[in-house]
Rosetta silent file (secondary structure, phi, psi, omega in degrees, C-alpha in Angstrom):
SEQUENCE: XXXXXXXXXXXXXXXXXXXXXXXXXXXXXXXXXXXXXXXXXXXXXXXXXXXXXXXXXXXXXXXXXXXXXXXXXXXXXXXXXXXXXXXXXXXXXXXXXXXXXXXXXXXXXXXXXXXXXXXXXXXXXXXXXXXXXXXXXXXXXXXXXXXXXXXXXXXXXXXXXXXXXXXXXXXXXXXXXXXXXXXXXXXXXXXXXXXXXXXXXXXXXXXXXXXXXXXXXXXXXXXXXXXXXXXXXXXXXXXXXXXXXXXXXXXXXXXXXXXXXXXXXXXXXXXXXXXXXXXXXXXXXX
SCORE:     score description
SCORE:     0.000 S_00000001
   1 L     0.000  -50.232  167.884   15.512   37.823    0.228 S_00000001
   2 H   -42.522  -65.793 -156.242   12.179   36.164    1.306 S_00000001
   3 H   -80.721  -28.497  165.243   10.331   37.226   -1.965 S_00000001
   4 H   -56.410  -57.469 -168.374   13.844   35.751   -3.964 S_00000001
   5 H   -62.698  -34.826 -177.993   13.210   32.532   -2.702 S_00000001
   6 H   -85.900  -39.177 -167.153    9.386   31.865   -3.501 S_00000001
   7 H   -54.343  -26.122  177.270   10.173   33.536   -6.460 S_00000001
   8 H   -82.213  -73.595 -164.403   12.486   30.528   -7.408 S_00000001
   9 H   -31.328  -24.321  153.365   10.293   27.931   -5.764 S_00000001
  10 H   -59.611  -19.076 -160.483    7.441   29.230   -8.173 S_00000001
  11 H  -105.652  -30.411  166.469    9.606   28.831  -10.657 S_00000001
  12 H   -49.716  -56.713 -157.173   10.820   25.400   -9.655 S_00000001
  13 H   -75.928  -27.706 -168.530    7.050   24.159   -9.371 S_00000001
  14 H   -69.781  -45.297  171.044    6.107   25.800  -12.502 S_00000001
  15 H   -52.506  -50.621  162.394    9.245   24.259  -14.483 S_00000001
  16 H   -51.682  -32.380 -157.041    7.699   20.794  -12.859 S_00000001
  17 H   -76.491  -97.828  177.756    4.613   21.553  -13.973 S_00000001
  18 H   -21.584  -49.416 -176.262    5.845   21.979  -17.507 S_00000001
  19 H   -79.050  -37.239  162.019    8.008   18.914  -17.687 S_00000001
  20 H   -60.422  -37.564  171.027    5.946   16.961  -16.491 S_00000001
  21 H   -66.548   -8.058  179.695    2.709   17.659  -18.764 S_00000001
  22 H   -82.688  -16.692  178.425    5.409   17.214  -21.513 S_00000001
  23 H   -89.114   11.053  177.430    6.257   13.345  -20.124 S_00000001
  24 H   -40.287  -50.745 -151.512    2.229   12.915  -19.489 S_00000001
  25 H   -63.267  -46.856 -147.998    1.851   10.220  -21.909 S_00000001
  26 H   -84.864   -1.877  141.882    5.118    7.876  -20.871 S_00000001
  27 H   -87.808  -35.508  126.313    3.930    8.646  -17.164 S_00000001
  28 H  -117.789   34.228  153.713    1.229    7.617  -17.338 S_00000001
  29 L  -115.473   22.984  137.507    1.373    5.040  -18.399 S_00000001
  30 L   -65.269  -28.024 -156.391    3.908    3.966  -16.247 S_00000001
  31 H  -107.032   -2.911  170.244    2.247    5.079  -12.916 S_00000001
  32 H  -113.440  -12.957  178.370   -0.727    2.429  -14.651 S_00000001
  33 H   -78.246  -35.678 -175.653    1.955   -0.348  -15.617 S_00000001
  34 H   -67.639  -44.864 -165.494    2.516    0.513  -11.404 S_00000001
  35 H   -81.251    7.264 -174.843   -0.876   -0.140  -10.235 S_00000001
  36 H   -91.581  -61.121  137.726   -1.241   -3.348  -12.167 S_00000001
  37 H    14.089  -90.167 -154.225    2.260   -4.461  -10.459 S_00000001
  38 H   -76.476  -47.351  175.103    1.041   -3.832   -6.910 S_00000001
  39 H   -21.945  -71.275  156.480   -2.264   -5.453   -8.131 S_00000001
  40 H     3.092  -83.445 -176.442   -0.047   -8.719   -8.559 S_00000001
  41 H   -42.708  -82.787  164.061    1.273   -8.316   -5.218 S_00000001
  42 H   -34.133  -39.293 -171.853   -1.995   -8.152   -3.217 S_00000001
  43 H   -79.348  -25.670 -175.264   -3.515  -10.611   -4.955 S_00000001
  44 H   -72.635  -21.635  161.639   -0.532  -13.119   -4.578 S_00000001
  45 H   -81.748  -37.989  143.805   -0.794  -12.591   -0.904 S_00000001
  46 H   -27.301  -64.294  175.704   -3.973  -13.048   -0.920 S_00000001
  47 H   -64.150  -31.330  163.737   -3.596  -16.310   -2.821 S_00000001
  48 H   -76.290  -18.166  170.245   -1.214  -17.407   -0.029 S_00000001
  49 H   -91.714  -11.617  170.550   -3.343  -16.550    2.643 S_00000001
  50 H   -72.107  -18.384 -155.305   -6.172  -18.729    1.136 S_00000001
  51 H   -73.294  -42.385  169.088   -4.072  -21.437    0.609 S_00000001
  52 H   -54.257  -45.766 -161.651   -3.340  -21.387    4.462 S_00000001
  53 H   -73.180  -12.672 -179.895   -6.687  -20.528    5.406 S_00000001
  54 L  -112.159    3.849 -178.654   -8.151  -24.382    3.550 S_00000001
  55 L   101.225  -60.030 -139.838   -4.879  -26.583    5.231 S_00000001
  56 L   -58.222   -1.474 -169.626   -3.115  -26.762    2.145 S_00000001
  57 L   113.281 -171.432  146.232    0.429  -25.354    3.732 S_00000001
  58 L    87.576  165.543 -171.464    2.328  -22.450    3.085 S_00000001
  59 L  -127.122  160.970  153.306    2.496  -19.457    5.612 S_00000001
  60 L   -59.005  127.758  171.983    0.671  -15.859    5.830 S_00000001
  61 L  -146.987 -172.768 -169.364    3.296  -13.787    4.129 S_00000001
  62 L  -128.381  160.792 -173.266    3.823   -9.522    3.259 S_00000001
  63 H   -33.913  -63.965  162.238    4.715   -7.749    0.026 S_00000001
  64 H   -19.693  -67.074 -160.377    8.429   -8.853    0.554 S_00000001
  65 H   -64.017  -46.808  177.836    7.337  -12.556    1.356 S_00000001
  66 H   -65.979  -54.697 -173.377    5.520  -12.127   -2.247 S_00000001
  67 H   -37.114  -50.833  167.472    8.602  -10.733   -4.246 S_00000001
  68 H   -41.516  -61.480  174.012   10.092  -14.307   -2.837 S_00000001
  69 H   -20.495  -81.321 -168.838    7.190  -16.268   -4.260 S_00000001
  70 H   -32.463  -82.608 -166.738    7.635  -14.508   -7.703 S_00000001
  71 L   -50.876    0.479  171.847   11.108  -15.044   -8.018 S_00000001
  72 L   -87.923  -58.646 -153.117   10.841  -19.265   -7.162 S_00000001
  73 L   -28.985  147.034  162.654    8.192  -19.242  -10.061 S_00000001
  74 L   -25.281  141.007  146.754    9.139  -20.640  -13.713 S_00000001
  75 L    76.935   19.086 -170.544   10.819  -17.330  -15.057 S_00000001
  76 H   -47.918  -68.496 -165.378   11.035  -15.861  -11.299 S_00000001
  77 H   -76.584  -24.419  153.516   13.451  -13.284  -12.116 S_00000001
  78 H   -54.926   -6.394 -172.584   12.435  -12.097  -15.169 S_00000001
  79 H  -103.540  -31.666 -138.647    8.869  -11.595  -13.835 S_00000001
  80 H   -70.174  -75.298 -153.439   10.690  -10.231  -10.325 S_00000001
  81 H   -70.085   30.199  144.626   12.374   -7.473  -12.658 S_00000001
  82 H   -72.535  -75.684 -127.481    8.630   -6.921  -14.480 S_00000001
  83 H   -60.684  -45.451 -173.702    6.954   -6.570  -10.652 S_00000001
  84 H   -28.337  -78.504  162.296    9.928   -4.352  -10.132 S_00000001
  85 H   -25.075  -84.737  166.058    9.471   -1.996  -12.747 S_00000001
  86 H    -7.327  -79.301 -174.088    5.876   -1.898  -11.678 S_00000001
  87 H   -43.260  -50.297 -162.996    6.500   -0.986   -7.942 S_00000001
  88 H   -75.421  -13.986  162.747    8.891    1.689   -8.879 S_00000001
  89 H   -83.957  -20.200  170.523    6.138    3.055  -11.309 S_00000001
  90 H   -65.586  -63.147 -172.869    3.867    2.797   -8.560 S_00000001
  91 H   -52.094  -52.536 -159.770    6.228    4.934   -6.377 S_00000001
  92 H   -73.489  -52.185 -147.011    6.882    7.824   -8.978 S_00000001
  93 H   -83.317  -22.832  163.749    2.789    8.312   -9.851 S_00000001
  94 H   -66.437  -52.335  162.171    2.651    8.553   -6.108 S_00000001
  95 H   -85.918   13.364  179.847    4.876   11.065   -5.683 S_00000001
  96 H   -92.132  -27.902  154.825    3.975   12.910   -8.816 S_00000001
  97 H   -57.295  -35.739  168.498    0.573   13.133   -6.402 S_00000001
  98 H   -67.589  -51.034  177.017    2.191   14.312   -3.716 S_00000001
  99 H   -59.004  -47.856 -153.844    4.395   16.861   -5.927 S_00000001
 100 L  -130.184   20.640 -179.629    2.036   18.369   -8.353 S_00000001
 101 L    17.243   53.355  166.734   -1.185   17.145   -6.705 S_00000001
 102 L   -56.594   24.297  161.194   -2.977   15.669   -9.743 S_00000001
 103 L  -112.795   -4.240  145.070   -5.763   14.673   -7.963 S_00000001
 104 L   113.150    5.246  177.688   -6.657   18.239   -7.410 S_00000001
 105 L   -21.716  -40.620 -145.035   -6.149   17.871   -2.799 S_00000001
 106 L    46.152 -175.881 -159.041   -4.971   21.751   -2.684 S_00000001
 107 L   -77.848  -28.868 -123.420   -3.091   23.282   -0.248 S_00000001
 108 L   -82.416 -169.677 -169.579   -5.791   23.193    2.814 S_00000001
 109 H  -103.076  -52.541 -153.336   -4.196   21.210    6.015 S_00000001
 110 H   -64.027  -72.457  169.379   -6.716   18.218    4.913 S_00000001
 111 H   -61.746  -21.848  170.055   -4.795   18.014    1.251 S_00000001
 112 H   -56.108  -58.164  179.397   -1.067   18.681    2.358 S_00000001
 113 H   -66.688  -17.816  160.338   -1.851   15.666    4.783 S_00000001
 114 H   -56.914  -48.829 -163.633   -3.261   13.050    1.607 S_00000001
 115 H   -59.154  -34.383 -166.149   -0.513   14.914   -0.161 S_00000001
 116 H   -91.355  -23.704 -171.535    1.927   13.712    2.461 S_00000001
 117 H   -82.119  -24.806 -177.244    0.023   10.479    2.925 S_00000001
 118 H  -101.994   -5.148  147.941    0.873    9.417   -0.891 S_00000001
 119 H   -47.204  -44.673 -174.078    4.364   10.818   -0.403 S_00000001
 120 H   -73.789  -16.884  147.088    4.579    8.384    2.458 S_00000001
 121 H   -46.656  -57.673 -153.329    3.297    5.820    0.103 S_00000001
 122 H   -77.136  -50.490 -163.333    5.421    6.566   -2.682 S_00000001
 123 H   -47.640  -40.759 -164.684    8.414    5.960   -0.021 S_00000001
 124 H   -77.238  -13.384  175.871    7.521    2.544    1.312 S_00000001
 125 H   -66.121  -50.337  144.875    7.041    1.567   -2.374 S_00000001
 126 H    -1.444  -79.395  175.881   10.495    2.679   -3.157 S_00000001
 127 H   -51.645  -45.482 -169.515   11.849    0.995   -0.602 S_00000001
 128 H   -79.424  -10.623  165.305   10.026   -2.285   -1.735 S_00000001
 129 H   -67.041  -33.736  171.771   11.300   -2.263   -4.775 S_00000001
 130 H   -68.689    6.131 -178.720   14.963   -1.972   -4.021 S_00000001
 131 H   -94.890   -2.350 -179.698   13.736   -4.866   -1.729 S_00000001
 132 H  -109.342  -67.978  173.009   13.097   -6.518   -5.098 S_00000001
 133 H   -47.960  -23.688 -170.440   16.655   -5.846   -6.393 S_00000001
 134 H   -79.710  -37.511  178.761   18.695   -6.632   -3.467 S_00000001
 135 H   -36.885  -69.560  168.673   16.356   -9.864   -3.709 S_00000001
 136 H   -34.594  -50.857  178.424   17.997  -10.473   -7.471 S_00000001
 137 H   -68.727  -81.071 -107.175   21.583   -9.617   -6.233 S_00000001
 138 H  -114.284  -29.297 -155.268   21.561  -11.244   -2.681 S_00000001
 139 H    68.659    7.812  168.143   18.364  -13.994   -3.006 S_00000001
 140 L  -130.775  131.884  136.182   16.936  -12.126    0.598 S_00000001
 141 L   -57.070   29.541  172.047   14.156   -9.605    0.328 S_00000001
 142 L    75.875  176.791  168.509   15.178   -7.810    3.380 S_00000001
 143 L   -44.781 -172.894  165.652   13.128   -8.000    6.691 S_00000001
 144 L  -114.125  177.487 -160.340    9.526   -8.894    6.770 S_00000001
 145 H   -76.408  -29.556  148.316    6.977   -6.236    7.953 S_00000001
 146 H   -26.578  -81.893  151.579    6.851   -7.719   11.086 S_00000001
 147 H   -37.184  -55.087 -176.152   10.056   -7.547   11.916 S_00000001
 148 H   -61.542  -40.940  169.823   10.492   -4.135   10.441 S_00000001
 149 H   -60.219    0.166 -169.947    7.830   -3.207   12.727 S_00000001
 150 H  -121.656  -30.803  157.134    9.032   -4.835   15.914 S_00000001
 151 H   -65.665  -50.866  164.031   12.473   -2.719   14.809 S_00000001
 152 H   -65.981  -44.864  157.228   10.865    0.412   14.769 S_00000001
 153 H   -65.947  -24.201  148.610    8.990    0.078   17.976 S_00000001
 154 H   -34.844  -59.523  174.723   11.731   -0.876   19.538 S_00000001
 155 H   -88.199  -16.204  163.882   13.508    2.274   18.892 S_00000001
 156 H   -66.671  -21.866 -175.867   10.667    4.454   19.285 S_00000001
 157 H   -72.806  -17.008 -163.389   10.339    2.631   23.266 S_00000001
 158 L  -104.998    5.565  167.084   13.891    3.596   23.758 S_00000001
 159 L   -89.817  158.403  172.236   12.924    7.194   23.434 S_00000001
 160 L   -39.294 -128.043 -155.938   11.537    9.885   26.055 S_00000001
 161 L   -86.045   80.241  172.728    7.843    9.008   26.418 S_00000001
 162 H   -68.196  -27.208 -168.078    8.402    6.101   23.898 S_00000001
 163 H   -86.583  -54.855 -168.916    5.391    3.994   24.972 S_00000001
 164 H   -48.165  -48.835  178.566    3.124    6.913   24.142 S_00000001
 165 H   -40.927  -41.473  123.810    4.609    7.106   21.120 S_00000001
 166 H  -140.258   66.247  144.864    3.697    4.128   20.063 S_00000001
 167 H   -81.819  -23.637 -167.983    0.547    4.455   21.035 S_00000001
 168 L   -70.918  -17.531 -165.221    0.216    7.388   19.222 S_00000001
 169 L  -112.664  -13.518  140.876    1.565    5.309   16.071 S_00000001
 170 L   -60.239  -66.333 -173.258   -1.188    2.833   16.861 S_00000001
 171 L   -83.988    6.287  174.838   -3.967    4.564   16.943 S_00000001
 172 L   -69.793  -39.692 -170.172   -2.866    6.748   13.577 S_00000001
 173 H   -46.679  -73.467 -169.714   -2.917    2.846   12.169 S_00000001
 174 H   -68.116    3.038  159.327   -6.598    2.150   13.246 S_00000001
 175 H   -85.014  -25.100  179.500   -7.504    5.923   12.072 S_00000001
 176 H   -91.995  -17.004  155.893   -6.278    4.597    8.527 S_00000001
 177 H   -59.837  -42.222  155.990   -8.367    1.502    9.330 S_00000001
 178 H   -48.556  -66.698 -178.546  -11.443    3.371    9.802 S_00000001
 179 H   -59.366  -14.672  151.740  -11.241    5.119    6.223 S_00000001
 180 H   -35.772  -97.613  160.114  -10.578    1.885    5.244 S_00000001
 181 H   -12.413  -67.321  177.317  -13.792    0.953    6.058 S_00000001
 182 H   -36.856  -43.097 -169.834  -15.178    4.172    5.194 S_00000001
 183 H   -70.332  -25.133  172.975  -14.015    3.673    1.985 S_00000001
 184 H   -72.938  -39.710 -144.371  -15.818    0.467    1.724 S_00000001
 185 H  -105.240  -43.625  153.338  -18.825    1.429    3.066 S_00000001
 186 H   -44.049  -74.129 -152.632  -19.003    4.770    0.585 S_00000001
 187 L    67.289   58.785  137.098  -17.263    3.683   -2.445 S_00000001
 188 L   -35.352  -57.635  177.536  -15.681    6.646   -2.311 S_00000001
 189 H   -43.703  -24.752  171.809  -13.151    5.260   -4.434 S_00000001
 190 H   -56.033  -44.482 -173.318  -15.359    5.226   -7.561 S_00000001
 191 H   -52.850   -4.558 -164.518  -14.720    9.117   -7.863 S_00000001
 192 H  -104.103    4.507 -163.130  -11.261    8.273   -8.769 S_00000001
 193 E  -101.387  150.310  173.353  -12.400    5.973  -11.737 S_00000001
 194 L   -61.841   54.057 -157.336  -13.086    6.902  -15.660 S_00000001
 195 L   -89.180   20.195  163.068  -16.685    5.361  -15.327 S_00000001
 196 L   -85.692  -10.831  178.515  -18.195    6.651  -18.229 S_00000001
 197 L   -86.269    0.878 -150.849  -15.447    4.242  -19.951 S_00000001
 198 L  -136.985  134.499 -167.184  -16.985    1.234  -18.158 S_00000001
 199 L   -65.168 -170.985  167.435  -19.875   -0.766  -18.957 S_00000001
 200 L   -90.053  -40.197 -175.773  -23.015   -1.204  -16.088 S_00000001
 201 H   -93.037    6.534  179.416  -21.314   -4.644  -15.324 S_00000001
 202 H   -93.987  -40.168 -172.184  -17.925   -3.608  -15.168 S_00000001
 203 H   -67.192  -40.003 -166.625  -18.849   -0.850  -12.836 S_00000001
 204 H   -55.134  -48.652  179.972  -20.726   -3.364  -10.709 S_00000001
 205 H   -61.546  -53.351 -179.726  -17.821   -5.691  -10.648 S_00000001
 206 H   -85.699  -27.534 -156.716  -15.239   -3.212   -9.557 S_00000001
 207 H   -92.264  -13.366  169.880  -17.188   -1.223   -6.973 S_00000001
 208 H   -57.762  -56.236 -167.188  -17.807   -4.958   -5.421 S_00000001
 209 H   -63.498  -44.380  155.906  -13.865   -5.335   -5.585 S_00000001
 210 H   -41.749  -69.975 -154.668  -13.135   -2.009   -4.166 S_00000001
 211 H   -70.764  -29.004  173.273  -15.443   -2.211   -0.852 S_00000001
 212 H   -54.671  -65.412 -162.324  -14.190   -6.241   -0.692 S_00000001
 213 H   -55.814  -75.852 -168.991  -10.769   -4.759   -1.015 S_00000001
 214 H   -66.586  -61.119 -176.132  -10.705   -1.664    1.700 S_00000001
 215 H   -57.393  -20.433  156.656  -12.693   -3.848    3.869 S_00000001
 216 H   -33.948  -61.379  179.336   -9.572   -6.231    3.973 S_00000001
 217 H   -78.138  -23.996  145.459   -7.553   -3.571    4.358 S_00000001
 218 H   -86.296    5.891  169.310   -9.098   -2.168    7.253 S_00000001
 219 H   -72.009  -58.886 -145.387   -9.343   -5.950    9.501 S_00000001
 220 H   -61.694  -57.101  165.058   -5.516   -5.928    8.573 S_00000001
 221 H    -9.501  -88.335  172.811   -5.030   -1.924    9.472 S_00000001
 222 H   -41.244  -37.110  165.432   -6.683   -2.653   12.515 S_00000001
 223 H   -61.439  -49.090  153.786   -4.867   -5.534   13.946 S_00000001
 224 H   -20.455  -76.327  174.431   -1.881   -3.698   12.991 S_00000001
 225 H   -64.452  -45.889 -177.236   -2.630   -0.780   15.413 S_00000001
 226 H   -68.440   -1.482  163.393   -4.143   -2.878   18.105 S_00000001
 227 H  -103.434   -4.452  177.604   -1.278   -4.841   18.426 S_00000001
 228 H   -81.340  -22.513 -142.547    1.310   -1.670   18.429 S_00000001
 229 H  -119.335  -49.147  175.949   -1.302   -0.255   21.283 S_00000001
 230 H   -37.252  -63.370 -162.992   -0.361   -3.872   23.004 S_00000001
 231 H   -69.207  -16.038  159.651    3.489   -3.273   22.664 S_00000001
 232 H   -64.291  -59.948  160.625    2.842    0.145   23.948 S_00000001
 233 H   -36.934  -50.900 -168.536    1.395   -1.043   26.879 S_00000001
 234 L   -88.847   -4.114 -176.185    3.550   -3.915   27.694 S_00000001
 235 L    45.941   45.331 -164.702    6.867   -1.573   26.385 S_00000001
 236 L  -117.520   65.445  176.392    7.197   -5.025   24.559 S_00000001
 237 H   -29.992  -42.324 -164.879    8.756   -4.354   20.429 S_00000001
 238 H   -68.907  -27.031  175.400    7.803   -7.921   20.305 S_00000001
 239 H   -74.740   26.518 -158.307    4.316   -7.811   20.640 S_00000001
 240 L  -110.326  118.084 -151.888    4.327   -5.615   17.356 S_00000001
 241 L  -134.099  143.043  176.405    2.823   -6.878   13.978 S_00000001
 242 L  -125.909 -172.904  173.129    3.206   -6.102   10.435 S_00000001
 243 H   -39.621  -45.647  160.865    0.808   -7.518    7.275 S_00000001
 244 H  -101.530   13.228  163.762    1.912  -10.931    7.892 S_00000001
 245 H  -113.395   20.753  166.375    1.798  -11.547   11.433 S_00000001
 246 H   -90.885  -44.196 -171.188   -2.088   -9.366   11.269 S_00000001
 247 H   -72.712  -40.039 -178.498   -2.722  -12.550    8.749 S_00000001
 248 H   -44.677  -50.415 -162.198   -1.124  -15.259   11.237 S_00000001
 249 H   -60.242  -62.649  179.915   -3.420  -14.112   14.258 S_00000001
 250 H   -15.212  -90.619 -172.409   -6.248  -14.073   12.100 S_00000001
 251 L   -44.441   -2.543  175.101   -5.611  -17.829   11.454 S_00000001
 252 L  -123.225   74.265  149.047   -4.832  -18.751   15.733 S_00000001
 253 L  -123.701  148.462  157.252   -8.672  -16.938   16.356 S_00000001
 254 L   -53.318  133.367 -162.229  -11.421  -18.996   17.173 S_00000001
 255 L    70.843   24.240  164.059  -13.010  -19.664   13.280 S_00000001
 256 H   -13.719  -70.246  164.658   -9.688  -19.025   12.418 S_00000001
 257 H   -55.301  -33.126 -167.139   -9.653  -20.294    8.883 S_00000001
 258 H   -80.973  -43.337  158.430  -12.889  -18.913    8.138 S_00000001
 259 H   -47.900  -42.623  170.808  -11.537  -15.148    9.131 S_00000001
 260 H   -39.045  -63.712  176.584   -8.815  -15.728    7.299 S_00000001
 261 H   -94.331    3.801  176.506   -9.860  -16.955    4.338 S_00000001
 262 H   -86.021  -41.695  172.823  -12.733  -14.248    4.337 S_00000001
 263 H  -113.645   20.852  151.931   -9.918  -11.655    4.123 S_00000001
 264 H  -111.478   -2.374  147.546   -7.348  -12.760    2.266 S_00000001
 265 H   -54.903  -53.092  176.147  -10.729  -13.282   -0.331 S_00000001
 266 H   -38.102  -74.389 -160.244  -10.466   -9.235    0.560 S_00000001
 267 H   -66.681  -24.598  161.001   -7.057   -8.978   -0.413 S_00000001
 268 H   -71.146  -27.380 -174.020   -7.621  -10.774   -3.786 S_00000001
 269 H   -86.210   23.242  179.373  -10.430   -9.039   -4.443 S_00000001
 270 H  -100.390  -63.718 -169.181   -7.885   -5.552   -3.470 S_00000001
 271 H   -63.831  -46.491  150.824   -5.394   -6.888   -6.080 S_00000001
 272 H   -35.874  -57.115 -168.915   -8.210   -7.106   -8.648 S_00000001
 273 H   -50.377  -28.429 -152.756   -9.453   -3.749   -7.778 S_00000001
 274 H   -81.846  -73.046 -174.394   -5.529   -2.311   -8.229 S_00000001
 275 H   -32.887  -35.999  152.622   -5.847   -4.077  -11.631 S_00000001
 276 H   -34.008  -78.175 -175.757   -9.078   -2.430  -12.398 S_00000001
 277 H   -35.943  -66.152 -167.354   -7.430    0.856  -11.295 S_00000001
 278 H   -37.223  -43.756 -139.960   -4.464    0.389  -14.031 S_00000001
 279 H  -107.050  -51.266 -154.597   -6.689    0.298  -17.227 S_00000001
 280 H  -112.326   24.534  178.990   -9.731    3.122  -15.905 S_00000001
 281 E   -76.425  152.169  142.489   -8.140    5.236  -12.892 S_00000001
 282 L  -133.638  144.058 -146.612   -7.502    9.006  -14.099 S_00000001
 283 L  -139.716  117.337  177.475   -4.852    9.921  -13.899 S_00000001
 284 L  -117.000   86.742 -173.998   -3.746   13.605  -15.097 S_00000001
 285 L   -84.849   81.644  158.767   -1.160   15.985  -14.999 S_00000001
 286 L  -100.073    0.000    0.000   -2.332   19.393  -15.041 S_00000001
């Protein structure tokens, strides 16, 4: 009975396999129509946290908080259902990573967990896109990551050893802040790019925008966990932070503005890099 069953499940993955190298083309270039999409996104948050970060108005906002933006713009919802599109191409090339592990992870406990990390990816992307339709139907993009994060610690505190718990969902944050860094400080990320298709200044240009970008994304990472490792302490949900209350604090620090606007420069230069990503990433289904 044992030996029936992987015998289908080989047969499942194998079938996947197959269908998928026959959609390769119209996937990917979908899963690169996605990373220009979230490119958008990042940079437009970005662009909102500079705008804060010189006086000019305007609040620190999160992927949601952008989807809003878009849709006040000239043509909002027609661009909305473009970003849309995008995100949800974003999600499926994530879990097409996760599935059939075109980036080559294997099986090892080190690739199951990437594999699981762009599953977990592919999900919240998912999610924001129907957070981009109910926006079109309803006008509200759902909670903001704050909130959702001050909801989920909440209910993890209301569990058996809840405050460890999230601590424990702290310090995973500031472990994904560190490769963050890491990532900066390597340029690891070049291995994922087509650079023989890229000029000497193109190369130059992106691996600046990459290490700008992941260093961004590790301040915000990090604030992220160190304030979940607060609300752990204090058994406080409220003291609990998502992307756009990591950008508020920033801006109520001493040099406030100057932190600020140094990493929401990060996060434009992130949203570049994603763009970057779309046209010379490889991306393969074998």
């Amino acid at each position: 009975m044992i030996e029936e069953t992987k015998g289908a499940a080989e047969q499942a993955r194998q079938t996947a396999h197959h269908s998928a190298r026959q959609a390769q083309p119209w996937l990917v270039g979908f899963g690169r129509f996605g990373y220009a999409a979230e490119g958008v996104v990042y940079a437009l948050i970005g662009v909102l946290a500079v705008q804060v970060a010189l006086g000019r108005g305007g609040e620190t906002t999160d992927n949601r908080g952008a989807l809003v933006q878009i849709v006040q713009a000239p043509f909002g919802r027609v661009l909305l259902i473009v970003i849309a599109l995008g995100i949800l191409g974003f999600a499926c090339w994530r879990f097409l990573q996760a599935t059939l592990d075109t980036d080559n992870k294997g099986a090892q406990p080190k690739g199951i967990a990437q594999r699981l990390a762009f599953a977990g990816i592919g999900i919240v992307h998912l999610g924001l896109a129907l957070s981009a339709l109910r926006l079109l139907r309803t006008g509200a993009a759902g909670a903001s990551s704050s909130a959702s994060a001050q909801g989920w610690t909440a209910t993890l505190l209301s569990k058996p050893f809840g405050q460890w718990l999230v601590a424990l969902a702290g310090l995973i944050v500031i472990v994904v802040g560190c490769f963050q860094f890491y990532q900066s400080y390597t340029a690891l990320f070049r291995n994922e790019l087509a650079l023989s298709s890229m000029s000497a200044t193109e190369q130059r240009w992106v691996t600046w925008l990459g290490r700008a970008g992941y260093a961004a994304q590790g301040v915000v990472f990090w604030i992220v966990g160190l304030f979940l490792g607060y609300a752990a302490f204090r058994a406080n949900p409220g003291e609990a932070r998502g992307l756009d209350g990591a950008l508020a604090t920033l801006a109520q620090q001493p040099f406030g503005p100057w932190l600020l606007g140094l990493v929401a420069a990060g996060l434009v230069a992130y949203g570049l890099y994603l763009g970057a990503q779309a046209r010379y990433r490889r991306m393969v289904i074998t």
